[in-house]
N, C-alpha and C positions, 0 to 999 in steps of 0.2 A: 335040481328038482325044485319045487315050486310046488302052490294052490290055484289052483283058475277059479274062482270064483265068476260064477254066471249070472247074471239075473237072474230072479225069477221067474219062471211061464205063470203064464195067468192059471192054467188049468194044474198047478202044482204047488203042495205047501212045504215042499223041499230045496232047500240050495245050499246043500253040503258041498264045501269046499272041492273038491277035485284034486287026487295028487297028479302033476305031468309033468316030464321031466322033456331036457330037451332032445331037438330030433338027430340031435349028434350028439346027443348022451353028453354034454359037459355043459355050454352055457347055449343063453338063448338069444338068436339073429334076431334083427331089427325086424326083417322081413318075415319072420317064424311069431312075434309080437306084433303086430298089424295082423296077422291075417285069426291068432286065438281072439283079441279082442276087439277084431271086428273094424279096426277103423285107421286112420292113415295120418296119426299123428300120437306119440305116447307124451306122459307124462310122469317121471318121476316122484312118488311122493317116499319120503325116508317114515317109517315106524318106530324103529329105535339103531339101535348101532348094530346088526345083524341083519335085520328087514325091509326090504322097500316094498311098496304096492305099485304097480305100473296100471295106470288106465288112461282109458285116450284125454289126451287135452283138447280135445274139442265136442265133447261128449253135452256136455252143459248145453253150448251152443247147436248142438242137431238133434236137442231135445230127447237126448237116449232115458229109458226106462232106469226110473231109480234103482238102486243095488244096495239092500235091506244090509247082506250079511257084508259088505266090502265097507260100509259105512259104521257098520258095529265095528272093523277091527278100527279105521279109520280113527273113531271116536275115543276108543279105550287108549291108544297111543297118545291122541291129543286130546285131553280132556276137556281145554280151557276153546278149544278149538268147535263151533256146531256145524263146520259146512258138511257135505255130504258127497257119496260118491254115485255114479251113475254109470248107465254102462259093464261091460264086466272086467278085471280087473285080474292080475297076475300077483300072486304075495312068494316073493322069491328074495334069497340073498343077492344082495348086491354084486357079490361075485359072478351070479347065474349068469348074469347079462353081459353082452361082448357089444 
């Protein structure tokens, strides 16, 4: 199980996390992560010792739409840390992922 965090639509002041779990009910395929967050390369990032965020690593570079709330958890994690996330973004245990 997992959070999808989406960007935001322009025409919405909502972007409530999402619970989704994966499509074989235990962890989540490489190929089931490209196609929720949209792009053909991920990037791990670790939150603490239970949490990772997964979003694309090349998001930056194909100038994807900033990600308000993936950058809020991003931050709280690393405080010392100001970059930001873009694109949308998967907040799942490190076990999720296969």
């Amino acid at each position: 199980m997992g959070y999808l965090i989406k960007v935001k639509e322009e025409d919405s002041n909502n972007q409530e996390p999402k619970e989704i779990t994966p499509k074989n009910g235990k962890n989540f395929k490489l190929n089931e992560l490209y196609e929720m967050l949209e792009c053909k390369m991920i990037e791990i990032v670790s939150l603490n010792a239970c949490q990772i965020m997964i979003i694309d690593e090349e998001g930056k570079m194909n100038n994807s739409p900033y990600n308000d709330m993936a950058t809020y958890y991003f931050r709280k994690a690393h405080p010392q840390n100001h970059d930001f996330i873009v694109g949308n973004a998967l907040v799942c245990s490190s076990n999720d992922v296969e």
